[in-house]
N, C-alpha and C positions, 0 to 999 in steps of 0.2 A: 496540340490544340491551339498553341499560340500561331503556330504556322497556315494553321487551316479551319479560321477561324468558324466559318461559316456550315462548316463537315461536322453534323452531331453525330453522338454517339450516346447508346445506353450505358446504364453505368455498370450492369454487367459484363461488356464487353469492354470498356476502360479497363477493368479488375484485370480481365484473363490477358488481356496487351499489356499489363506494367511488366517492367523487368524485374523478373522472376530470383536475378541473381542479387539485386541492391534493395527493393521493394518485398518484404516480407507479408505473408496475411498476418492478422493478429495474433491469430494462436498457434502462430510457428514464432511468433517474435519474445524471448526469453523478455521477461517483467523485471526490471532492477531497479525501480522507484519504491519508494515506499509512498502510500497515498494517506497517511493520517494527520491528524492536523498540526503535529509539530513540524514536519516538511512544510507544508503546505501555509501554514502562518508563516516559520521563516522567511519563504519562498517569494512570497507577497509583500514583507518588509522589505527585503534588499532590492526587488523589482522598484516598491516606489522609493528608494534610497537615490538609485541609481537614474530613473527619470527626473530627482531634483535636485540632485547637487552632483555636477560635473566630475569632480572626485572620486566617485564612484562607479564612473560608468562601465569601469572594466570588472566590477566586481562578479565575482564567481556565483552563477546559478544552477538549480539542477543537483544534479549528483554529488557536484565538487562542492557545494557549500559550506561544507565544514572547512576547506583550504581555506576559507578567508577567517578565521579564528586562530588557525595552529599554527605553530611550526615544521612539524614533520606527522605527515600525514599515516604514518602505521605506526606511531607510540601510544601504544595505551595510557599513559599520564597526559601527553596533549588533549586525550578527548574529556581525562575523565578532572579533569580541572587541577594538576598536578606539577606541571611544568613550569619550572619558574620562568622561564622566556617566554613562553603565551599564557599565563596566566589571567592575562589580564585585555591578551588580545592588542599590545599594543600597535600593530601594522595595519590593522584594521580602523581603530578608534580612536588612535592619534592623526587621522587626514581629516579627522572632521574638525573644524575651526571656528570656536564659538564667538560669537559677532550680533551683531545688530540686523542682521540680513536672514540670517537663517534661523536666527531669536523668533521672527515672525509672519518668518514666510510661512504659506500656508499650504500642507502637504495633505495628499489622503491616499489611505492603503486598506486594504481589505484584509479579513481577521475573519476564520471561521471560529464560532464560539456555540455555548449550547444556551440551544432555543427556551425561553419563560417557559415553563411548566414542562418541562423537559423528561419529565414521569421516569419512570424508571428504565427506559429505555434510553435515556441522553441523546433526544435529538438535537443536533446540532443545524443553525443559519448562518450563514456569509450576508456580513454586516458592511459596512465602510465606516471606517474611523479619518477624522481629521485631525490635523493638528500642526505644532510647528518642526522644523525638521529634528529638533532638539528633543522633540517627543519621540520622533523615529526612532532616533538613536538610542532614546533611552528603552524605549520599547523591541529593542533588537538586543541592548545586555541582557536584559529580563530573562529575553529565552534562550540567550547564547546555552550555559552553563547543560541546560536541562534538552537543547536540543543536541549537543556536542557528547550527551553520554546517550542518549539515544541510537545516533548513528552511530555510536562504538557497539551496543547490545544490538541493534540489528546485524552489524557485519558480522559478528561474531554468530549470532545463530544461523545468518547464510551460512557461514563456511562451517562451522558444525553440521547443516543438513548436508550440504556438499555432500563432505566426506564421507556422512550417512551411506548416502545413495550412489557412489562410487562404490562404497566396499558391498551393497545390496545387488547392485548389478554386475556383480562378476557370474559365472558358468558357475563356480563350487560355493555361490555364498550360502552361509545358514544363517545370516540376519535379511531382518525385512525392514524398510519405513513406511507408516503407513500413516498416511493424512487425512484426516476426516473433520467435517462441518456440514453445516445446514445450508444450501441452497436457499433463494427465497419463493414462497410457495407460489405456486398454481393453481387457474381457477379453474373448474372443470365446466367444459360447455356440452349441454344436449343440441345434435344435430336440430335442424331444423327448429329452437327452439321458440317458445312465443317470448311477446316481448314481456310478459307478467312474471318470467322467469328468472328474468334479471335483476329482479330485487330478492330474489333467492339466492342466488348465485355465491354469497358470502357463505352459505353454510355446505357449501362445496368445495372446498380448498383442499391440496394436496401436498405436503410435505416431504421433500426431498431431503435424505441422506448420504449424500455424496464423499467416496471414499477412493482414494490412488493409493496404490501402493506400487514398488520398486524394490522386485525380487527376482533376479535372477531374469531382468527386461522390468515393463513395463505393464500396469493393470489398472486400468479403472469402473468403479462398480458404483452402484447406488441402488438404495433401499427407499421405495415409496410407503410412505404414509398415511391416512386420511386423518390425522391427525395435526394440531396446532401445538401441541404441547410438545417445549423443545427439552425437557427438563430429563433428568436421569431415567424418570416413568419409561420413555421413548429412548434414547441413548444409549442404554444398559441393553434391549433387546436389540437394536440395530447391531453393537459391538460384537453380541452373541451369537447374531446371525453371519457378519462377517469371520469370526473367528472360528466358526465350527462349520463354515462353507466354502468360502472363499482364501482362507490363511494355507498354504500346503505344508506337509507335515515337514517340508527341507527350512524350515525358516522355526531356526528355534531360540532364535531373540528376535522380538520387535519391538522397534524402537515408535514408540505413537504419537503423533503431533495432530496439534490442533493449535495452541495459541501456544503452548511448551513442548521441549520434546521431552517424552519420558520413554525409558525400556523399562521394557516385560520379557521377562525370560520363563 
């Protein structure tokens, strides 16, 4: 496109020209972010760290975040605040240099937090905080501690599923894992509809129960709804329906995840 500038193209045909061998679509591209808000505040502090104090600028983003807290990146006591050597994170927190300059320079980073009246769903907004860089810093111990045993609890349930669905996907297995969650609903439309129809349209909603399992290959299933209710009411039949339809009688542990993993034998 840089070379030909003038030569359009659709963007469906952009897609089918990328190189297929470096260029992935999305849902061939394996996910190893976590998206919840302790990444994600971390992520944001050392971005504006790193745009205002030169000191910084090579600090580690992304995946590697935790490398700029530890010292050896696979000990369980560096993450989980144990180690006398980073304890305290000194390679990190000792470059910053308290002065008269950075006392009052004026910094701002963004911080997702939860939204006033946040009901009991815990909506969360992306705010911008200002401050001096001294507040940065100090707003980056805060969540060192609690973000540094996070990333040790997520890696550790990756590599737990792993091994799950290694030992699920062989020819002779008899364990199964099996993942399940709610999708978010659907509104259902009448063809042709008139337009007095669309202040109806809320009590038309569709609930998906979307379940993978990894037994002996690969399976994916779901269970529709007309229901809003995500509660056991609904959950209890959905698992009944998967387990006494969908489950084959060669899988006689399954291990079930949703937010933990737990077996059932």
């Amino acid at each position: 496109m840089e070379d030909f500038p003038h030569h359009k193209i659709c963007l469906d045909n952009f897609r089918k020209l990328r190189p297929k061998r470096f260029i992935k679509l999305r849902s061939k591209t394996p996910r190893n972010t976590c998206v919840c808000s302790i990444h994600a505040n971390m992520e944001f502090a050392l971005k504006a760290l790193a745009r205002a104090d030169p000191t910084y600028k090579d600090v580690a983003i992304g995946n590697d975040m935790s490398r700029n807290f530890i010292c050896d990146g696979n000990k369980e006591k560096c993450f989980s605040n144990k180690c006398c050597l980073c304890k305290h994170s000194p390679a990190f927190f000792e470059k910053f240099q308290e002065n008269e300059v950075n006392a009052t320079k004026s910094v701002t980073w963004e911080q997702w937090q939860k939204a006033p009246g946040g009901g009991i769903f815990l909506q969360v907004e992306r705010v911008t905080k200002t401050g001096t860089e001294s507040d940065l810093i100090k707003h980056i111990k805060e969540m060192k501690v609690k973000f540094l045993l996070h990333v040790l609890v997520k890696r550790n349930q990756a590599a737990c599923l792993d091994s799950y669905r290694q030992q699920a996907q062989s020819e002779d297995a008899t364990t199964a894992v099996l993942h399940v969650d709610w999708s978010r609903s659907y509104l259902c439309l009448q063809q042709d509809e008139i337009y007095a129809a669309y202040w109806e349209r809320k009590k038309h909603r569709v609930s998906i129960f979307t379940a993978m399992m990894w037994h002996r290959g690969e399976k994916s299933m779901a269970v529709a709804l007309d229901s809003q209710d995500h509660t056991k009411k609904t959950v209890i039949p959905c698992l009944h329906k998967l387990f006494s339809e969908e489950i084959p009688a060669t899988a006689t542990t399954i291990y079930f995840l949703r937010y933990v993993l737990t077996r059932i034998t």
